[in-house]
C-alpha positions as a Markdown table, in Angstrom:
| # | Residue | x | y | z |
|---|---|---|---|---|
| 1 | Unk | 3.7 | 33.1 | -24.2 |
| 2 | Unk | 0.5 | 31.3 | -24.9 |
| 3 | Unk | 2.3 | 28.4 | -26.3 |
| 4 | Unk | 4.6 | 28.0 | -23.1 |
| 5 | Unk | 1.3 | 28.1 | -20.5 |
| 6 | Unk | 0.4 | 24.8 | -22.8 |
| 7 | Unk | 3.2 | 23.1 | -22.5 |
| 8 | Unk | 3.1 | 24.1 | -19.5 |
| 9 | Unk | -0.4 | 22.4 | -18.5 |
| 10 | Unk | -0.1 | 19.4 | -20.5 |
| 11 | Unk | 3.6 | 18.6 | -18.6 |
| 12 | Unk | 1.4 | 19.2 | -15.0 |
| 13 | Unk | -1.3 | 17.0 | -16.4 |
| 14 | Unk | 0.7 | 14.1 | -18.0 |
| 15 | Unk | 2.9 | 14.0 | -14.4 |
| 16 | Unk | -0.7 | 14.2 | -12.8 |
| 17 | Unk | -2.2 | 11.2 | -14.4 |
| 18 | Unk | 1.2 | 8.9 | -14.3 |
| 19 | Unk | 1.0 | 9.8 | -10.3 |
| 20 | Unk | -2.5 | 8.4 | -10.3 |
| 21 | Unk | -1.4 | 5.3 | -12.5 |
| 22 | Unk | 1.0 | 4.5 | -9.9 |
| 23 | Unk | -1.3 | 5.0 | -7.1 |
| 24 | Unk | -3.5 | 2.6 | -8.6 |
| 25 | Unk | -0.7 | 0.4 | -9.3 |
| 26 | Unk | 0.2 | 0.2 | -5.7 |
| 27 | Unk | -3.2 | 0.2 | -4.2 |
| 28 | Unk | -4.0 | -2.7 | -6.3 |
| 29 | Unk | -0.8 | -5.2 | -4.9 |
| 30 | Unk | -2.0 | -4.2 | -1.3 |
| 31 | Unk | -0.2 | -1.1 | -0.6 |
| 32 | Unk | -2.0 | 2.3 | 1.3 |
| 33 | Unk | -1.2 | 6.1 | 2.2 |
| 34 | Unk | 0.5 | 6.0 | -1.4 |
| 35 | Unk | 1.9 | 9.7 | -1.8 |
| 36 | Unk | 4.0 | 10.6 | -4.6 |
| 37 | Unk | 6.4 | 13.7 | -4.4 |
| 38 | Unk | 8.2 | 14.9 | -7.6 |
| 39 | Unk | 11.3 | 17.2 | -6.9 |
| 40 | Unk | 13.2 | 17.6 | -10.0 |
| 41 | Unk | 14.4 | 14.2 | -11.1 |
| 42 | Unk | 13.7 | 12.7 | -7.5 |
| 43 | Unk | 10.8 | 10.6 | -7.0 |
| 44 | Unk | 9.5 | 10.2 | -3.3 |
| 45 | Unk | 7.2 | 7.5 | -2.6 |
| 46 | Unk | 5.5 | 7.3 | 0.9 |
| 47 | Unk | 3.6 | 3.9 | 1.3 |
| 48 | Unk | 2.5 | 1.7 | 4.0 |
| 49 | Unk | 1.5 | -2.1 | 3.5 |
| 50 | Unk | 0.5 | -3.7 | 6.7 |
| 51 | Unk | 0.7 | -7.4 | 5.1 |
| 52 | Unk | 4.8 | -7.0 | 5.5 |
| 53 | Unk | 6.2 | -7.7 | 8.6 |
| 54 | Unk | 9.7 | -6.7 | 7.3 |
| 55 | Unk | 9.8 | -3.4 | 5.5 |
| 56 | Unk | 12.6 | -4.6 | 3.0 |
| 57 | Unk | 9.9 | -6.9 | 1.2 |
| 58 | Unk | 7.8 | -4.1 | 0.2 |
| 59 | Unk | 10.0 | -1.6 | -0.6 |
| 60 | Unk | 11.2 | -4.3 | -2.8 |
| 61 | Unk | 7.6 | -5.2 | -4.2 |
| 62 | Unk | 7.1 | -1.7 | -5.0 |
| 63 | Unk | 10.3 | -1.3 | -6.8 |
| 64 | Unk | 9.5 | -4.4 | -9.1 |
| 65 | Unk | 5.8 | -2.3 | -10.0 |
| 66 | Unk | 7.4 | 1.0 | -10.2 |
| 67 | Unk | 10.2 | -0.6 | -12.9 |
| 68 | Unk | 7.2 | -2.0 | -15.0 |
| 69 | Unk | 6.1 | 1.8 | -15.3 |
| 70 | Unk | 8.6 | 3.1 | -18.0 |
| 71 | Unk | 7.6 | 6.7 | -16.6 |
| 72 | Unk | 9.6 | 6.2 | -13.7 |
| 73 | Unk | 12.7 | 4.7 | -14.7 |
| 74 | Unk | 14.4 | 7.9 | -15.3 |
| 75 | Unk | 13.9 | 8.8 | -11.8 |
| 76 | Unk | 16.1 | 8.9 | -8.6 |
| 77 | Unk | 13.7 | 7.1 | -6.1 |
| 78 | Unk | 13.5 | 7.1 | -2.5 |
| 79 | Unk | 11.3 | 4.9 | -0.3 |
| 80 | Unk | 9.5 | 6.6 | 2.4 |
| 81 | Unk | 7.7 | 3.7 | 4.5 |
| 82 | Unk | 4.9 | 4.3 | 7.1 |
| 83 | Unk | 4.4 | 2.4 | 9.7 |
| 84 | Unk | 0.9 | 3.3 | 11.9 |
| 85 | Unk | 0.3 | 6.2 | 9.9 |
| 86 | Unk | 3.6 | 7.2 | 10.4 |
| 87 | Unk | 6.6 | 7.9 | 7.9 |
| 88 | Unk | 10.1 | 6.1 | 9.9 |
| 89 | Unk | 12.7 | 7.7 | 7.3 |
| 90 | Unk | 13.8 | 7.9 | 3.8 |
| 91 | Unk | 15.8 | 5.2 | 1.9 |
| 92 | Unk | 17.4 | 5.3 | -1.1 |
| 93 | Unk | 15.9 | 2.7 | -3.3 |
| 94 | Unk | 19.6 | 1.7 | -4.6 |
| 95 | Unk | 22.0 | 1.6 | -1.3 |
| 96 | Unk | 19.0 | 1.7 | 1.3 |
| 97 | Unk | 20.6 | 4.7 | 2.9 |
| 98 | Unk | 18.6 | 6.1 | 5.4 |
| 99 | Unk | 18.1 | 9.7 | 6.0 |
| 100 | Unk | 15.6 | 12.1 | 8.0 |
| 101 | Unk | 12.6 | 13.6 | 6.4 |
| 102 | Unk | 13.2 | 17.2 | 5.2 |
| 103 | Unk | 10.7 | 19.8 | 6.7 |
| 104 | Unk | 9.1 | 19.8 | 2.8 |
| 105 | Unk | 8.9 | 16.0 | 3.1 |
| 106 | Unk | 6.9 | 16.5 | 6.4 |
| 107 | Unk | 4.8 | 18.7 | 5.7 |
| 108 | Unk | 3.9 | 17.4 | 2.5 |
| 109 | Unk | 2.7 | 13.6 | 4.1 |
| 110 | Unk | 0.4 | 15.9 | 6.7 |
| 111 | Unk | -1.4 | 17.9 | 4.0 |
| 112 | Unk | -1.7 | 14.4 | 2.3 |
| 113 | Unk | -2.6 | 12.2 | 4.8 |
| 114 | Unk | -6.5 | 11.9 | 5.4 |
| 115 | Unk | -6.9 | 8.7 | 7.4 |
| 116 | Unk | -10.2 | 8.1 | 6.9 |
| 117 | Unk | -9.6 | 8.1 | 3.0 |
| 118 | Unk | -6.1 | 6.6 | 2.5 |
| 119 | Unk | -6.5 | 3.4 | 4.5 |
| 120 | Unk | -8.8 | -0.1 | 3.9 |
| 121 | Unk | -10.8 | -1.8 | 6.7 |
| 122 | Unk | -8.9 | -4.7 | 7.2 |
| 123 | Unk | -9.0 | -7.9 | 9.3 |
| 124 | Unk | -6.7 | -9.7 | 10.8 |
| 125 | Unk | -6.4 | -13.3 | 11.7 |
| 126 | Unk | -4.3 | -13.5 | 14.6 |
| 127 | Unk | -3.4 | -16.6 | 16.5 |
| 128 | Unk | -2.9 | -16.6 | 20.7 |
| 129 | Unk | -0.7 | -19.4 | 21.5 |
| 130 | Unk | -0.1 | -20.4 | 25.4 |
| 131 | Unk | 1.9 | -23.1 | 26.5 |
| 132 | Unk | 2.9 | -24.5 | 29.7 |
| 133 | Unk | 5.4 | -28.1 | 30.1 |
| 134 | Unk | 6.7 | -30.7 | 32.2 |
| 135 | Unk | 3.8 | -31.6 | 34.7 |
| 136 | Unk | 3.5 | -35.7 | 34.5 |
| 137 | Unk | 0.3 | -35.8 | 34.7 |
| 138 | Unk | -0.8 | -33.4 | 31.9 |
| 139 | Unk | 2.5 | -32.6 | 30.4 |
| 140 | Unk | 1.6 | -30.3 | 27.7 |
| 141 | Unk | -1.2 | -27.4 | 28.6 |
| 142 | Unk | -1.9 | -25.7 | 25.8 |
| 143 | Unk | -4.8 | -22.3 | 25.5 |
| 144 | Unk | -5.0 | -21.4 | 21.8 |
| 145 | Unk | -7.4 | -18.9 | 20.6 |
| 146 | Unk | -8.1 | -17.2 | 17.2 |
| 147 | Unk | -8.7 | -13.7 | 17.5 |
| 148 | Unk | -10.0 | -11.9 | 14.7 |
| 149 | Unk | -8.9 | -7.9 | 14.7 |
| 150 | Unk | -8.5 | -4.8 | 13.2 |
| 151 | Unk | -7.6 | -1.5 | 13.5 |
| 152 | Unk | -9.1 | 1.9 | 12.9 |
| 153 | Unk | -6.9 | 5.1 | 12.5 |
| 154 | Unk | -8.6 | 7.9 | 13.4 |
| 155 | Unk | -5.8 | 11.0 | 13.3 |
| 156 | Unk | -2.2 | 11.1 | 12.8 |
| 157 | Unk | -0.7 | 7.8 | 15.1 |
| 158 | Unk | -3.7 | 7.7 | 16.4 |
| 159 | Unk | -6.2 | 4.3 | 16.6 |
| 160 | Unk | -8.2 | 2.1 | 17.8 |
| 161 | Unk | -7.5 | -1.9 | 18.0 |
| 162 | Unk | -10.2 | -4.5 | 19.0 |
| 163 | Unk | -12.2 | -7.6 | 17.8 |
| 164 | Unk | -13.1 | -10.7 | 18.6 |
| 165 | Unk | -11.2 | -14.4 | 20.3 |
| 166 | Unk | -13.0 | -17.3 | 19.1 |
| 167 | Unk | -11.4 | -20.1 | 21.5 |
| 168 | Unk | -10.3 | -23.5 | 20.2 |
| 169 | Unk | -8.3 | -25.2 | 22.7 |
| 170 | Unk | -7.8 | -24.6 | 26.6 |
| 171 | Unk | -6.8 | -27.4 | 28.8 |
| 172 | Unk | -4.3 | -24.5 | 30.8 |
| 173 | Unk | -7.0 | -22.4 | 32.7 |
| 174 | Unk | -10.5 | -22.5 | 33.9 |
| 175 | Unk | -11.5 | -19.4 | 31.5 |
| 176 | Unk | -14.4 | -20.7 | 29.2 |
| 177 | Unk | -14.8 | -21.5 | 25.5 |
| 178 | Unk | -17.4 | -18.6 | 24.6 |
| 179 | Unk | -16.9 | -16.1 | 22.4 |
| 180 | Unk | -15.5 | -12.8 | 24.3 |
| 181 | Unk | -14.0 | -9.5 | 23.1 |
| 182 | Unk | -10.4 | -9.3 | 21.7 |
| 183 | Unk | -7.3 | -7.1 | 23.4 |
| 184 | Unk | -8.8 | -3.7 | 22.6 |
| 185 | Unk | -7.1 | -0.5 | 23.3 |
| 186 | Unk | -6.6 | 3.4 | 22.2 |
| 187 | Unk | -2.8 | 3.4 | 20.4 |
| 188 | Unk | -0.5 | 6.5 | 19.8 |
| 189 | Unk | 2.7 | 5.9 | 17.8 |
| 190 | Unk | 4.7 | 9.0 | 16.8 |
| 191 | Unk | 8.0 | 10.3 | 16.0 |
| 192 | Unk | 8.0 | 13.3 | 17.4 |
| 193 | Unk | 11.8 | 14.5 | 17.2 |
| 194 | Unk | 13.9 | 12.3 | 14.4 |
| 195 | Unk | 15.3 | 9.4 | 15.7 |
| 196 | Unk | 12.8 | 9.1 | 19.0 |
| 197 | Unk | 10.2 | 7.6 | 18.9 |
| 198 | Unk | 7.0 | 7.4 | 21.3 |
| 199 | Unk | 4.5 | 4.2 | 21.8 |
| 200 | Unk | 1.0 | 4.9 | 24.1 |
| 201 | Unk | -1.3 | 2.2 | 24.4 |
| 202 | Unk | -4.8 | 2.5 | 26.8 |
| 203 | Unk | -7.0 | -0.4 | 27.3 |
| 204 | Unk | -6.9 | -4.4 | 27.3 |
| 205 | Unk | -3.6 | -6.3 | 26.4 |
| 206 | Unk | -3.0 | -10.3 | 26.4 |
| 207 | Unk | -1.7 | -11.9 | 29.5 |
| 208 | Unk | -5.0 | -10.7 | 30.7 |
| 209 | Unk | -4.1 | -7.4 | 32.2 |
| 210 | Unk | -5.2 | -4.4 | 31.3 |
| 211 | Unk | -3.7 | -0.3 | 31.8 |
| 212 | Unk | -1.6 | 2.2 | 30.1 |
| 213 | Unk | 1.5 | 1.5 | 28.3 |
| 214 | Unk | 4.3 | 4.2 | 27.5 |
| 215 | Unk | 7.3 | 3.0 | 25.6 |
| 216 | Unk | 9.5 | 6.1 | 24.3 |
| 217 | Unk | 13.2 | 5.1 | 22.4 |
| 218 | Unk | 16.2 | 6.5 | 21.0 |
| 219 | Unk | 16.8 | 4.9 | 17.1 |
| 220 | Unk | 19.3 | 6.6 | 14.9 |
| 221 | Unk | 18.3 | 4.0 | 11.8 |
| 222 | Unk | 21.5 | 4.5 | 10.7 |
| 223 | Unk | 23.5 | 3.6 | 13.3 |
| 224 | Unk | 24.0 | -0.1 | 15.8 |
| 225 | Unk | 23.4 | 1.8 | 19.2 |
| 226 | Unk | 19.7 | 2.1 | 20.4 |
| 227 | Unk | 17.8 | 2.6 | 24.0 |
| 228 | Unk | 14.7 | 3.4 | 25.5 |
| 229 | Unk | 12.6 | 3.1 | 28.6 |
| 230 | Unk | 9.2 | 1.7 | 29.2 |
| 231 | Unk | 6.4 | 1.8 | 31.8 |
| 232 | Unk | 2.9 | 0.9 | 32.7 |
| 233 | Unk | 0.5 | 0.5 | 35.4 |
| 234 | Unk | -1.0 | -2.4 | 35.0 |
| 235 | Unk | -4.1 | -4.8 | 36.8 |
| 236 | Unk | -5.6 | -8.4 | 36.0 |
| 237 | Unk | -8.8 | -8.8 | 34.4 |
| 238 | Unk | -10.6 | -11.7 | 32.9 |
| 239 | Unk | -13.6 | -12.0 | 30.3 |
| 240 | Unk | -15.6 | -15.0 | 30.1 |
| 241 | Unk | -18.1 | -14.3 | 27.7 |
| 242 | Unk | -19.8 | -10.8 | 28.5 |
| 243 | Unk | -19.0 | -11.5 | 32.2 |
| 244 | Unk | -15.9 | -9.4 | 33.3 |
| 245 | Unk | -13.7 | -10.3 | 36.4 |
| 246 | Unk | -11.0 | -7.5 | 36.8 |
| 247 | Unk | -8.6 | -6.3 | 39.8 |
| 248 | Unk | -7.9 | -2.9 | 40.2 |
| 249 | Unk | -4.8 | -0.9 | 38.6 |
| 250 | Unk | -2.0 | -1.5 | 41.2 |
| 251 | Unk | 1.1 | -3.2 | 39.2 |
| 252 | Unk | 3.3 | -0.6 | 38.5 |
| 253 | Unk | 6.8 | -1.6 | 36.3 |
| 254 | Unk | 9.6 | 0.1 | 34.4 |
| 255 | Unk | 12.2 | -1.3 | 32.7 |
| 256 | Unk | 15.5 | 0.8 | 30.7 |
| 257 | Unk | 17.6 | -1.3 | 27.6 |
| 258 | Unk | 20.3 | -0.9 | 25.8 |
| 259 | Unk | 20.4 | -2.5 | 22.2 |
| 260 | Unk | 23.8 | -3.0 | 20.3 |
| 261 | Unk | 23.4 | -4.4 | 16.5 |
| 262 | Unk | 26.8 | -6.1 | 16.4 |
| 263 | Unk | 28.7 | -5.6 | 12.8 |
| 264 | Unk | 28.1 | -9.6 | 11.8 |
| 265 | Unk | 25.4 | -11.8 | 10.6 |
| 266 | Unk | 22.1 | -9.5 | 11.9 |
| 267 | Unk | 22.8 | -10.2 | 15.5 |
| 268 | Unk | 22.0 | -7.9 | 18.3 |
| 269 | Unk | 22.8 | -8.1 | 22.0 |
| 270 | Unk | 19.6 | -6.8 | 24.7 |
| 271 | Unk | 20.5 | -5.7 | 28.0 |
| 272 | Unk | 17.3 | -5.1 | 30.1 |
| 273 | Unk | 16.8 | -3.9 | 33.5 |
| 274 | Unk | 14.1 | -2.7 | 36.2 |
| 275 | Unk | 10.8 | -3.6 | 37.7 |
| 276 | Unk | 9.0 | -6.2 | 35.1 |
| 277 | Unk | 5.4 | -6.6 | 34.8 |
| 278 | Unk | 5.1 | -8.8 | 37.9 |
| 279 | Unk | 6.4 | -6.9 | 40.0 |
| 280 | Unk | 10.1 | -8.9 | 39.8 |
| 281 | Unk | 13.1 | -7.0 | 40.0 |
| 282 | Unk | 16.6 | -7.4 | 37.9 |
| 283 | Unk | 17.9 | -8.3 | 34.4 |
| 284 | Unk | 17.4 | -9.8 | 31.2 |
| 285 | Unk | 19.9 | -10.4 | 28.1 |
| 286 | Unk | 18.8 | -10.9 | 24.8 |
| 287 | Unk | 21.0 | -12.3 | 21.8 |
| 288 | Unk | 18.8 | -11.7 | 18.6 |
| 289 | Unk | 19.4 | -12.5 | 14.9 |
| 290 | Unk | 17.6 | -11.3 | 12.2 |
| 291 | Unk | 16.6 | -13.0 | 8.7 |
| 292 | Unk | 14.9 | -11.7 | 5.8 |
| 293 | Unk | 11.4 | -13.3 | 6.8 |
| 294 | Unk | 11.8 | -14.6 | 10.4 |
| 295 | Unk | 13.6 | -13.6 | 13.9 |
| 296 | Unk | 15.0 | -15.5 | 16.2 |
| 297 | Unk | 16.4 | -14.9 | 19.9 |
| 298 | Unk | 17.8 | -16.6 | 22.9 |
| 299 | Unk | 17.3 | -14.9 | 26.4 |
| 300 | Unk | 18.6 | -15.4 | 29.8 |
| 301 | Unk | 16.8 | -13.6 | 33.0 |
| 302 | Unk | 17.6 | -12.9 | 36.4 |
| 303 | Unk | 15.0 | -11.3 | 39.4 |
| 304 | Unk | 14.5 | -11.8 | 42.6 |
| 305 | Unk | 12.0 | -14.3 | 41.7 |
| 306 | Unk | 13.9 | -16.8 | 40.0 |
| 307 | Unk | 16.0 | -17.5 | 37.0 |
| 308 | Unk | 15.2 | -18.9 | 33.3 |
| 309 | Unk | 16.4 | -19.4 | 30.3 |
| 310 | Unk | 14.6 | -19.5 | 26.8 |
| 311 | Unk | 13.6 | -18.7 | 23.2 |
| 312 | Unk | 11.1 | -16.5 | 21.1 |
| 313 | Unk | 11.1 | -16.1 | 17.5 |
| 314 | Unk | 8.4 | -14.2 | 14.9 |
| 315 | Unk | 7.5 | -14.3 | 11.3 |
| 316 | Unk | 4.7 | -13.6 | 9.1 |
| 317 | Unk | 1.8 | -16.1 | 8.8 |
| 318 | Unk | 1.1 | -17.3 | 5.8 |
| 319 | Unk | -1.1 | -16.5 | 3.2 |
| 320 | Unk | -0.9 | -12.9 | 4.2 |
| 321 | Unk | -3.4 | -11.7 | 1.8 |
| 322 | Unk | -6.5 | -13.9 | 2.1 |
| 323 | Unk | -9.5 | -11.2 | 0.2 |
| 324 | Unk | -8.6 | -7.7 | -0.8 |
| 325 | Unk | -11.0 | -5.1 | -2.4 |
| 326 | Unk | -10.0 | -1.3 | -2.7 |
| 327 | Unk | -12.1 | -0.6 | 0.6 |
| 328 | Unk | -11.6 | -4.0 | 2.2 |
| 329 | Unk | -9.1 | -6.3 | 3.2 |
| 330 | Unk | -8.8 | -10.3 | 5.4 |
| 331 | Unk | -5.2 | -10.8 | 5.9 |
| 332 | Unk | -3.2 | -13.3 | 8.6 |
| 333 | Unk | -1.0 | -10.9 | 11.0 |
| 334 | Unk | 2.2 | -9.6 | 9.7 |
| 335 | Unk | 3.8 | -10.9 | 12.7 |
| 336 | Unk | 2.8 | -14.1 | 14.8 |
| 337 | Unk | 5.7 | -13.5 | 17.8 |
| 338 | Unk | 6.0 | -16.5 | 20.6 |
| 339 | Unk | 8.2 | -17.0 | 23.3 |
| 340 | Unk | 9.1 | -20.2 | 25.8 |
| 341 | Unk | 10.2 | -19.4 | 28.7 |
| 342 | Unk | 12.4 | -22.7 | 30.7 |
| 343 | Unk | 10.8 | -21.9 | 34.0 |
| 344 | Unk | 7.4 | -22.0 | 33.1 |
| 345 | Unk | 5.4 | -22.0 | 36.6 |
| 346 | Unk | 7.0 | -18.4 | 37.8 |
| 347 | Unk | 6.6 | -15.4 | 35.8 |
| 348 | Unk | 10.4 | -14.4 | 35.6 |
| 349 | Unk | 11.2 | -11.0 | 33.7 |
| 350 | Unk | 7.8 | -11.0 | 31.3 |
| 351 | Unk | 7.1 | -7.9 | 29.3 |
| 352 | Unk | 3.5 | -6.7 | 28.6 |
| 353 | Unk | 2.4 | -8.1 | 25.0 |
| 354 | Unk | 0.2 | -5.4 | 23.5 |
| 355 | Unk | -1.7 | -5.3 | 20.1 |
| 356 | Unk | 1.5 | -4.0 | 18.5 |
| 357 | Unk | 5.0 | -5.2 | 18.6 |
| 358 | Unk | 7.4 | -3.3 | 21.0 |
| 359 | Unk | 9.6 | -0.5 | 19.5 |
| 360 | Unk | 12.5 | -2.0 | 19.8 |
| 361 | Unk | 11.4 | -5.0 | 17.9 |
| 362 | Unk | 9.4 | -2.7 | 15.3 |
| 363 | Unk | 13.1 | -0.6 | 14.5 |
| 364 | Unk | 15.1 | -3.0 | 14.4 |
| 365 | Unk | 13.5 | -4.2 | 11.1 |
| 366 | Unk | 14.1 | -0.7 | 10.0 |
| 367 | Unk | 17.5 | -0.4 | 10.3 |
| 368 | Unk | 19.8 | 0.8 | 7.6 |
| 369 | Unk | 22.5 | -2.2 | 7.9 |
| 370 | Unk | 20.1 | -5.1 | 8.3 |
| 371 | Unk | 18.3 | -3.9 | 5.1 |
| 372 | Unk | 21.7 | -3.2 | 3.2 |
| 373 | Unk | 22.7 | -6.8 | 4.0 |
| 374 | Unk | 19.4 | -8.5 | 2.3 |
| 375 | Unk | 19.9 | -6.7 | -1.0 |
């Protein structure tokens, strides 16, 4: 009997201390909230690692560290990626098949997840590019800012964003070149049933408004249909320096979409409709496609204002990692996002830009057929 309770110890020990090697392994390339479930011969690892924009690239980077660990070759191994302190699914680190988290797997990442202890302080280097065309006697007006950022969780989807703009070009407004706080706002992200997902946001956004904004959305990550609905009451504000111009909260919108990934080449088809940030009424159609380190989209809008045409597209600056320590991190942003718009004098069909990306744009990068086809 005695012999059995050693064995017994030194097996919990040994799986202890290759846990902790991998933790450190991870932690080391960049990754955080590294959890690591043993069930059998099933190894499920929960990770975040905010340099990615696309979560394919590091569940792939973490399956090149975990194959140098000899330990862990033996082992079935699922990917469980968190995104704002927040697991999305589980993948199958062989055919990317997505799946819920079991109630185990849930309540496992909660007793785990101390957010004071599992993430660094990093900054971000973000850029704030606005553009405007076509007038003859200044025919490009450009505003471009550096904004310098980060964010603080502070319980489960819960945190805090703000920073610092440091100006560098404006010959598009009269708004001065001092230094002036950064978009800075409370943030909620949650799944709080599987497959819906919830996005709260409370304080200053870009296009200089600031408000509450609720997105909630339907994503089976397994399957091409999603929707969702978003609101927000919204008002213009405007820092110069520590001087603060604002307007009160009176611009209400809400806006329902319908999102189809169509079964060729990573493209998806956005139909949009409702009452857009200012105040315009009617439609917008989105044709997106998706590559392994970029995205790019053509739109066409409709509202009672006026009708455009245009572009966006987003990727991950480069370097991404700039200085990383085990408590602190200086990264670029794992997603610049810009969009050009053909009528460029009325605001036709714009959506609020907050510190985050939108949902829809968020899950789409999680979906279970665009990360089959980069394998």
């Amino acid at each position: 009997m005695r012999k059995i309770w050693i064995k017994f110890f030194l097996c919990f020990f040994a799986l202890a201390s290759q846990a902790q090697e991998l933790q450190d392994t991870l932690a080391q390339a960049g990754f955080e909230n590294i959890q690591v479930l043993r069930s059998n011969d099933t190894l499920d690892l929960f990770f975040e690692h905010r340099e990615f924009r696309n979560p394919f690239h590091s569940m792939r980077y973490a399956a090149l560290l975990i194959n140098k660990n000899s330990s862990e070759n033996n082992s079935e191994l699922n990917f469980i990626p968190i995104y704002h302190n927040v697991p999305i699914g589980k993948y199958n680190s062989e055919s990317f098949e997505y799946s819920s988290l079991s109630r185990s797997e849930t309540e496992y990442f909660k007793e785990q997840n101390k957010v004071f202890k599992n993430y660094r302080f990093s900054l971000r280097l973000h850029p704030e590019v606005i553009s405007r065309f076509g007038f003859y006697t200044d025919p490009f007006e450009t505003k471009f800012n550096i904004n310098l950022d980060s964010r603080f969780y502070i319980a489960r989807g819960l945190s805090i964003q703000t920073g610092i703009v440091i100006p560098i070009v404006n010959n598009l407004d009269n708004q001065d070149m001092q230094l002036r706080l950064a978009p800075s706002m409370l943030h909620y992200f949650n799944q709080p049933w599987n497959h819906n997902f919830i996005s709260l946001s409370l304080g200053s956004f870009y296009n200089n408004r600031y408000g509450l904004d609720l997105e909630v959305r339907h994503a089976n990550l397994s399957k091409r249909w999603s929707y969702g609905v978003s609101t927000g009451l919204t008002g213009f504000y405007r820092l110069n320096g520590l001087s603060l111009y604002n307007e009160p909260l009176e611009d209400f919108y809400a806006t329902a979409d319908v999102e189809y990934r169509l079964p060729l080449e990573n493209l998806s088809i956005k139909l949009t409709a409702g009452q857009f940030l200012f105040k315009d009424k009617g439609v917008r159609f989105d044709l997106i496609k998706q590559f392994a380190a970029a995205e790019i989209g053509l739109f066409a809008s409709a509202t009672d204002t006026g009708a455009t045409t245009g572009f966006q597209f987003a990727f991950a600056l480069f370097p991404g990692k700039i200085f990383r320590s085990r408590k602190v991190e200086l990264r670029t942003t794992e997603e610049f996002r810009w969009e050009y718009t053909y009528n460029n004098v009325d605001p036709v069909a714009q959506n609020f830009r907050i510190g985050m990306p939108r949902l829809s744009d968020i899950l789409r990068q999680y979906n279970q057929n665009y990360l089959n086809s980069l394998k």
